[in-house]
C-alpha positions as CSV (number, residue, x, y, z in Angstrom):
1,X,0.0,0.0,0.0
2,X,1.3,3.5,-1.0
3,X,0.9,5.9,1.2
4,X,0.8,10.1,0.6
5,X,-0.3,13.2,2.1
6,X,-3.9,14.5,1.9
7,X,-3.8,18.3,2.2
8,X,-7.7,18.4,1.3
9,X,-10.1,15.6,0.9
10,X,-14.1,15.3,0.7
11,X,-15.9,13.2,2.9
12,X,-19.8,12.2,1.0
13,X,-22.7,10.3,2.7
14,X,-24.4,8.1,0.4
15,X,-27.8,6.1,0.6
16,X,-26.2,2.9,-1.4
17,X,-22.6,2.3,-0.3
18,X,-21.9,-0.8,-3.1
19,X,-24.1,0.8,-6.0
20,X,-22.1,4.0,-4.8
21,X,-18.5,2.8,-4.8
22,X,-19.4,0.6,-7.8
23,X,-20.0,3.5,-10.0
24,X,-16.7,5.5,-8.8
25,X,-14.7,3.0,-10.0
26,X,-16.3,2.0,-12.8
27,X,-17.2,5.3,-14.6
28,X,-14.2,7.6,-13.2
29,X,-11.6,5.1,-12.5
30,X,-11.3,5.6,-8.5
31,X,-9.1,2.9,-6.7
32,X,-10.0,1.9,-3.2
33,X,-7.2,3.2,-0.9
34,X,-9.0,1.3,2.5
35,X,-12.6,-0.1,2.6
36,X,-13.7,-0.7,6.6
37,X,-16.1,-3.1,6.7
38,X,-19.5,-3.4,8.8
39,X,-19.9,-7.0,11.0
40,X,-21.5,-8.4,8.0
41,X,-18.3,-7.9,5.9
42,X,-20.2,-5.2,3.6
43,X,-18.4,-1.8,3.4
44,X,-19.9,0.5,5.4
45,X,-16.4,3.1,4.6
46,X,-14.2,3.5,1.7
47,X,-11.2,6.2,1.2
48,X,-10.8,6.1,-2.9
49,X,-9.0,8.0,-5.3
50,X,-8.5,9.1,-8.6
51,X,-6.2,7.2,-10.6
52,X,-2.4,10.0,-11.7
């Protein structure tokens, strides 16, 4: 895992966490950075980012 410095980041609320992440990396190319998951083992956090 690479890590870097986050001077600024946004933090979003969604409704639909897997539709959600499922579309940022699919339509804009996001990568998953760290995904915390719930006691079920669904993600219930995910830091992403664009890919350089």
């Amino acid at each position: 895992m690479e890590f870097y410095p986050m001077p600024l980041f946004v933090k979003l609320s969604v409704s639909n966490m897997e539709n959600s992440l499922c579309w940022y990396k699919k339509v804009l190319k996001f990568e998953s950075v760290f995904e915390l998951l719930n006691k079920d083992g669904k993600v219930m956090m995910a830091h992403i980012r664009g890919k350089k």
